[in-house]
N, C-alpha and C positions, 0 to 999 in steps of 0.2 A: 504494500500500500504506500503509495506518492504521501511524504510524510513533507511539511512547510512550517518552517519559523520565522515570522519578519524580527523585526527591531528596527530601533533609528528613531521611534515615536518622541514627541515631548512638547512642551509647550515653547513655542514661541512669539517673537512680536510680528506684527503685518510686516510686510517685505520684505520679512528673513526669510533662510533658507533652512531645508533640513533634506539629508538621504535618507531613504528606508532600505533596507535589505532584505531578500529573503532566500533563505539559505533553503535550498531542496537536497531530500534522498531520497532514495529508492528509486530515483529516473534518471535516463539519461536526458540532462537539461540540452543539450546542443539540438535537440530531437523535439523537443517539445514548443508549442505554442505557450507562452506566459504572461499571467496577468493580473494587473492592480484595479482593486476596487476599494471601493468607500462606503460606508455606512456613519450619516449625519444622526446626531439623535432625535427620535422621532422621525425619522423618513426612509424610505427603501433603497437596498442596496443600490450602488450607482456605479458604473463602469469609467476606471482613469484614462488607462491605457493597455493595449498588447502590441508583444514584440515575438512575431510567429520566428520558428525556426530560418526561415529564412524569409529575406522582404524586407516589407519595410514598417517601421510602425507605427500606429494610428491611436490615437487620443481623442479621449472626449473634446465634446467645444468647450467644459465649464476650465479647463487645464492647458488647452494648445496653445503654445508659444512660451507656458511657465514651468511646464514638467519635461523631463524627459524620462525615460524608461531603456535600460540598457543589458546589458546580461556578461557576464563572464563565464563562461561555459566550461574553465579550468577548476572553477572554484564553485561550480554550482549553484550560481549564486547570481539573482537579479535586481536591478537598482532601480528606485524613482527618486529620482532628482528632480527636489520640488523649490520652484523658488518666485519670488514676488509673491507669498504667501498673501492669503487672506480670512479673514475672520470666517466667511464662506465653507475655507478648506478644510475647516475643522471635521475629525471622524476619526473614526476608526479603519484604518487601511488595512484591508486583506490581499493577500498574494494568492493565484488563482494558476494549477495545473489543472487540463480533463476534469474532472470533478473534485478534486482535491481542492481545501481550503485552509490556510494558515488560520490560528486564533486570533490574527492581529495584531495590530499595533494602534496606540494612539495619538494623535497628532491635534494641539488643541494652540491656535492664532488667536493671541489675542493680547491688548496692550494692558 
């Protein structure tokens, strides 16, 4: 079973930056499509970004131009580089293989 652990989560001020990581086993990541989501409280899960095996990768409209999403495939291990934060961004970011899902991270913008 595709086993995920993010981290990186924390509170920061609007138009700071923060990296989440999330470290996968039991797959081989080079193979796999991966993906960042959010969940704001009180509202339904929301899609950040995916970064397929190979291609090119596509983000939400609420993120493009402030995230990006990248992968190291030596280290199994996928990035969102998130930056011009906003009060907005606040949630809890899940890392997304096939059906597999991380417990999370949280990320809380705010002055």
């Amino acid at each position: 079973q595709v086993q995920l652990v993010e981290s990186g989560g924390g509170e920061v001020q609007p138009g700071g930056s923060l990296r989440l990581s999330c470290v996968a086993s039991r797959i081989i990541l080079s193979r796999v499509t991966m993906g960042w989501y959010r969940q704001a409280p009180g509202k339904e899960r929301e899609w950040v970004a995916t970064i397929p095996s190979g291609g090119t990768s596509t983000y939400g409209e609420a993120v493009k131009g402030r995230f990006t999403i990248s992968r190291d495939n030596a280290k199994n291990t996928v990035y969102l580089q998130m930056s011009s934060l906003k009060p907005e961004d606040t949630a809890v970011y899940y890392c997304n293989a096939y059906s597999s899902w991380g417990k999370g991270t949280l990320v809380t913008v705010s002055s």
